[in-house]
C-alpha positions as a LaTeX table, in Angstrom:
\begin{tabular}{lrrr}
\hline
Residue & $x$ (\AA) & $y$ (\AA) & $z$ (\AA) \\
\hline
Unk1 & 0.00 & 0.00 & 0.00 \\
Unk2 & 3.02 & 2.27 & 0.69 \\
Unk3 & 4.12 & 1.94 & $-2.62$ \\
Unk4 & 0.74 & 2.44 & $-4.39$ \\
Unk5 & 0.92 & 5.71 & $-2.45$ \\
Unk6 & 4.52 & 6.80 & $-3.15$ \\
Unk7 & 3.55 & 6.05 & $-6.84$ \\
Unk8 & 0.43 & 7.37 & $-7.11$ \\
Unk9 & 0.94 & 10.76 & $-5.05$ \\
Unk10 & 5.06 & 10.62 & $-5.24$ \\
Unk11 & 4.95 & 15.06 & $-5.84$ \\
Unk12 & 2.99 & 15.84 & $-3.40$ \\
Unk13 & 3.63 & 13.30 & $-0.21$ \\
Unk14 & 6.30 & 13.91 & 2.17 \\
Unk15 & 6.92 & 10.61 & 2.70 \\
Unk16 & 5.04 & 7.32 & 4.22 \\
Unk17 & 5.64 & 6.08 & 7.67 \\
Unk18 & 5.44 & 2.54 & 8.52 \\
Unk19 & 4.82 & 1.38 & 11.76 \\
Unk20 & 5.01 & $-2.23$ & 14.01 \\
Unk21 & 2.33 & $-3.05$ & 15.75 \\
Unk22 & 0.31 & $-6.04$ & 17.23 \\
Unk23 & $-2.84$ & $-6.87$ & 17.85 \\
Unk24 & $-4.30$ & $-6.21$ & 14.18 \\
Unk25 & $-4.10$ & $-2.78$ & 14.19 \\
Unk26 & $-4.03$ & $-1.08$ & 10.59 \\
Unk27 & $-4.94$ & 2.39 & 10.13 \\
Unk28 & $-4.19$ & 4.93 & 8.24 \\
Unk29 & $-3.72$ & 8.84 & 8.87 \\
Unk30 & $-2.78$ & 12.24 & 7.09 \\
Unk31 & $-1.71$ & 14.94 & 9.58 \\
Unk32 & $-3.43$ & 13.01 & 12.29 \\
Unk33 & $-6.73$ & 12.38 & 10.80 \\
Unk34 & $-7.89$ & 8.94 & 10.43 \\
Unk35 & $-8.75$ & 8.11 & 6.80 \\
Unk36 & $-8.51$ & 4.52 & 7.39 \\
Unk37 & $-9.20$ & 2.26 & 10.46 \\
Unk38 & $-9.24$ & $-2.06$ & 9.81 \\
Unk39 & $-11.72$ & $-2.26$ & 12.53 \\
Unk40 & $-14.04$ & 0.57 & 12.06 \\
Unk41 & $-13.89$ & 1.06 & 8.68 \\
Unk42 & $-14.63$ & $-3.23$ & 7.71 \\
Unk43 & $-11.14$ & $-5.02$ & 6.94 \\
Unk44 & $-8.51$ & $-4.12$ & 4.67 \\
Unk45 & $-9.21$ & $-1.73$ & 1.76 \\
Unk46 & $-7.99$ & $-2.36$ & $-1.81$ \\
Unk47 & $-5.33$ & 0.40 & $-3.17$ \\
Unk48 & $-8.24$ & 2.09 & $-5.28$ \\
Unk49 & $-9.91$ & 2.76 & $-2.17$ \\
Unk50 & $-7.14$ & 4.28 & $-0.09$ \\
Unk51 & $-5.90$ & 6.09 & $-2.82$ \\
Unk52 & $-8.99$ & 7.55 & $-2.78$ \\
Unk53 & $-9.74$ & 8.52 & 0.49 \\
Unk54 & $-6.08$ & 10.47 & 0.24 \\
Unk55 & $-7.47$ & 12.50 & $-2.59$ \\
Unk56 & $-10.61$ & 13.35 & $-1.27$ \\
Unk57 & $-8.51$ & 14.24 & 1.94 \\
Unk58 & $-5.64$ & 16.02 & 0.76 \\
Unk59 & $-6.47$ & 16.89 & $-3.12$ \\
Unk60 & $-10.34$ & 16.89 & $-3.67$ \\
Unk61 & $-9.48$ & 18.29 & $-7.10$ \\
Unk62 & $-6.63$ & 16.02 & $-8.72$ \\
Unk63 & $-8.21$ & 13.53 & $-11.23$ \\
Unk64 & $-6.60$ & 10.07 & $-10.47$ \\
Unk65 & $-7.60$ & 9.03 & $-14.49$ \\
Unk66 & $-8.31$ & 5.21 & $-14.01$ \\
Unk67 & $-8.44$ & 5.49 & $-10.61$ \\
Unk68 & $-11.33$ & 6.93 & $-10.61$ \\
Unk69 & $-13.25$ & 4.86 & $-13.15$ \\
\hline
\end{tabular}
Protein backbone atom coordinates (compact mmCIF):
# COMPACT_ATOMS: atom_id res chain seq x y z
CA UNK A 1 0.00 0.00 0.00
CA UNK A 2 3.02 2.27 0.69
CA UNK A 3 4.12 1.94 -2.62
CA UNK A 4 0.74 2.44 -4.39
CA UNK A 5 0.92 5.71 -2.45
CA UNK A 6 4.52 6.80 -3.15
CA UNK A 7 3.55 6.05 -6.84
CA UNK A 8 0.43 7.37 -7.11
CA UNK A 9 0.94 10.76 -5.05
CA UNK A 10 5.06 10.62 -5.24
CA UNK A 11 4.95 15.06 -5.84
CA UNK A 12 2.99 15.84 -3.40
CA UNK A 13 3.63 13.30 -0.21
CA UNK A 14 6.30 13.91 2.17
CA UNK A 15 6.92 10.61 2.70
CA UNK A 16 5.04 7.32 4.22
CA UNK A 17 5.64 6.08 7.67
CA UNK A 18 5.44 2.54 8.52
CA UNK A 19 4.82 1.38 11.76
CA UNK A 20 5.01 -2.23 14.01
CA UNK A 21 2.33 -3.05 15.75
CA UNK A 22 0.31 -6.04 17.23
CA UNK A 23 -2.84 -6.87 17.85
CA UNK A 24 -4.30 -6.21 14.18
CA UNK A 25 -4.10 -2.78 14.19
CA UNK A 26 -4.03 -1.08 10.59
CA UNK A 27 -4.94 2.39 10.13
CA UNK A 28 -4.19 4.93 8.24
CA UNK A 29 -3.72 8.84 8.87
CA UNK A 30 -2.78 12.24 7.09
CA UNK A 31 -1.71 14.94 9.58
CA UNK A 32 -3.43 13.01 12.29
CA UNK A 33 -6.73 12.38 10.80
CA UNK A 34 -7.89 8.94 10.43
CA UNK A 35 -8.75 8.11 6.80
CA UNK A 36 -8.51 4.52 7.39
CA UNK A 37 -9.20 2.26 10.46
CA UNK A 38 -9.24 -2.06 9.81
CA UNK A 39 -11.72 -2.26 12.53
CA UNK A 40 -14.04 0.57 12.06
CA UNK A 41 -13.89 1.06 8.68
CA UNK A 42 -14.63 -3.23 7.71
CA UNK A 43 -11.14 -5.02 6.94
CA UNK A 44 -8.51 -4.12 4.67
CA UNK A 45 -9.21 -1.73 1.76
CA UNK A 46 -7.99 -2.36 -1.81
CA UNK A 47 -5.33 0.40 -3.17
CA UNK A 48 -8.24 2.09 -5.28
CA UNK A 49 -9.91 2.76 -2.17
CA UNK A 50 -7.14 4.28 -0.09
CA UNK A 51 -5.90 6.09 -2.82
CA UNK A 52 -8.99 7.55 -2.78
CA UNK A 53 -9.74 8.52 0.49
CA UNK A 54 -6.08 10.47 0.24
CA UNK A 55 -7.47 12.50 -2.59
CA UNK A 56 -10.61 13.35 -1.27
CA UNK A 57 -8.51 14.24 1.94
CA UNK A 58 -5.64 16.02 0.76
CA UNK A 59 -6.47 16.89 -3.12
CA UNK A 60 -10.34 16.89 -3.67
CA UNK A 61 -9.48 18.29 -7.10
CA UNK A 62 -6.63 16.02 -8.72
CA UNK A 63 -8.21 13.53 -11.23
CA UNK A 64 -6.60 10.07 -10.47
CA UNK A 65 -7.60 9.03 -14.49
CA UNK A 66 -8.31 5.21 -14.01
CA UNK A 67 -8.44 5.49 -10.61
CA UNK A 68 -11.33 6.93 -10.61
CA UNK A 69 -13.25 4.86 -13.15
Amino acid sequence: MAQELLSTFSDDLGGVTLIPATGGVYQIEIDGQLIWERKRDGGFPDAKLIKQKVRNYAWPERDLGHVDK
